[in-house]
Structures are given as C-alpha cells and as structure tokens.
matplotlib code that plots the C-alpha trace (Angstrom):
import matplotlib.pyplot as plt

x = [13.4, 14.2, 13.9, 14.3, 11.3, 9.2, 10.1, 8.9, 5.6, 5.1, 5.8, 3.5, 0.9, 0.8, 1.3, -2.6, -3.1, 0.1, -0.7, -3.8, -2.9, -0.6, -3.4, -5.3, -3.0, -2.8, -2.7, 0.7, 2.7, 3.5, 7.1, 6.1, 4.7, 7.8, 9.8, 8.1, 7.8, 11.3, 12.0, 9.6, 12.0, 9.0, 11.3, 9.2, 9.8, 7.4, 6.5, 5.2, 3.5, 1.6, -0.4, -1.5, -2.7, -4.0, -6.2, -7.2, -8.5, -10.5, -12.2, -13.3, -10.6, -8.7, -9.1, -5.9, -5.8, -3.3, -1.2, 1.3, 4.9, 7.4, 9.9, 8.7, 6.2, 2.1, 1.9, -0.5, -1.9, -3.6, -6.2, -8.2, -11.7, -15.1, -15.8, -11.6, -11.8, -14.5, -12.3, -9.2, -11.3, -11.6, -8.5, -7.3, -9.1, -8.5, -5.1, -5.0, -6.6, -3.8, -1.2, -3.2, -3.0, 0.4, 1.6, -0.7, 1.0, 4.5, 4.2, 3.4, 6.9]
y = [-3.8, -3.7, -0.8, -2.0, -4.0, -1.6, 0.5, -2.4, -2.9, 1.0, 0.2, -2.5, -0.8, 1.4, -0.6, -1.1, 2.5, 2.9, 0.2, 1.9, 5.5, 4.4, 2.6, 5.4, 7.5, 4.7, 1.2, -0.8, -4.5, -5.7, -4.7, -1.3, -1.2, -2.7, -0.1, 2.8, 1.4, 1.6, 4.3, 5.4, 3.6, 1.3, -2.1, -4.5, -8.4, -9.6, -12.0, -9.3, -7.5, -10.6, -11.9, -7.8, -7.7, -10.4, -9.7, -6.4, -8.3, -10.5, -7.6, -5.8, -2.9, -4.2, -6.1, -6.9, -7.7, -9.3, -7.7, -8.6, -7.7, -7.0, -8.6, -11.8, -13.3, -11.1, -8.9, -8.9, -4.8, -4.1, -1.1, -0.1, -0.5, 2.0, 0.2, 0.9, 4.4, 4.6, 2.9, 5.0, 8.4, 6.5, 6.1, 9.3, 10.8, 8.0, 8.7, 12.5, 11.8, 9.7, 12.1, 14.9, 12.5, 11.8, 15.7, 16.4, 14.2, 14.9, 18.3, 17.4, 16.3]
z = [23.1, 19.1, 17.7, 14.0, 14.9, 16.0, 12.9, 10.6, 12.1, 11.8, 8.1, 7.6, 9.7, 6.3, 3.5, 3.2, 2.7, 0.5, -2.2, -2.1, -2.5, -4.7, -7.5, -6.8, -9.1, -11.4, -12.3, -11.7, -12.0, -8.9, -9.6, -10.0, -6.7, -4.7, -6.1, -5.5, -2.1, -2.0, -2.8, -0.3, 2.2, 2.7, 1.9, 0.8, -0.1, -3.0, 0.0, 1.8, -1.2, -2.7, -0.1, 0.9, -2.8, -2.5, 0.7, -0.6, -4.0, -1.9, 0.0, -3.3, -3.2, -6.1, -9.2, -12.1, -15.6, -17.6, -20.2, -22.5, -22.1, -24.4, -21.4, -21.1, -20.1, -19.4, -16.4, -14.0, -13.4, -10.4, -10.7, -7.6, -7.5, -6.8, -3.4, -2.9, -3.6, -1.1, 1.2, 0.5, 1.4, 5.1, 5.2, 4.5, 7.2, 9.8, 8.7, 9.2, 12.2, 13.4, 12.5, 14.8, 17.9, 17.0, 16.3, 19.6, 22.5, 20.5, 21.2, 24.8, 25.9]

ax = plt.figure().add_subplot(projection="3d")
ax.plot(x, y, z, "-o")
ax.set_aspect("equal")
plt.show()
C-alpha cells in the first residue's frame, strides 16, 4: 500500500473545510489561497483548487467578485457566504468531533 497516497486523500479530505476556514478570515484570489495552502503543507495544483471553488460556489458557500489589478489583468476574490458560515460552524464541530475519535483509538494502542 502507498503511503504518499493515503497522505493525499487525508489532504483533500480537508481542503473543503480549509478554503472555507480560510475565507472566513477574509476574502482572497485564488493565488492567495494555493499559497497559503502551501504553506500549510496542503500542496495544491490550481487544478485541484478551481473546480473545489467552484463546487462550493454552486452550493451557495461562496460567491467572487472581480477586481482590478495593478498586475495584469482583474482578479477574481472569493468571499464566503451567510449560508457558508453556517456551514463552516458544522464543520468545525464535525471536525472536532473527528479529532476526539481520532485522539480516542490513538491513545488506545
């Protein structure tokens, strides 16, 4: 068994909440997002990151806006919505949840 694989679908089983999390603190360019994935150690492609947008937009939890740059061409911001701050406070506790089942059968061994 891979365990490089196993580590990226533990990744991508999070980027949902981090985008998220992440727009909850403020509004960001797509660009902005990747990196601070990054430097979360969260590699993301923009292949990966557009189509997650993307499907959040479609659901309600996001909306953008374009902006003009002083680099080029406008910038698409994405800013989370009211029904994705709702969804974000599930989250959370589904997520500290997680990490009490996880903490609970690690301490187990």
């Amino acid at each position: 068994m891979n365990v490089e694989n196993s580590k990226a679908q533990m990744r991508k089983g999070v980027l949902e909440y981090c985008i998220l999390l992440m727009l909850s603190r403020k509004d960001a360019y797509a660009s902005d997002i990747i990196n601070q994935l990054k430097d979360a150690k969260l590699i993301v492609v923009e292949g990966t990151l557009y189509p997650l947008l993307t499907r959040q937009k479609n659901a309600g939890l996001l909306t953008y806006r374009w902006e003009e740059s002083t680099q080029g061409p406008p910038r698409k911001y994405y800013t989370i919505t009211e029904i994705g701050k709702s969804y974000i406070k599930e989250l959370d506790k589904s997520w500290l949840e997680l990490v009490k089942s996880i903490g609970s059968i690690r301490k187990s061994k």
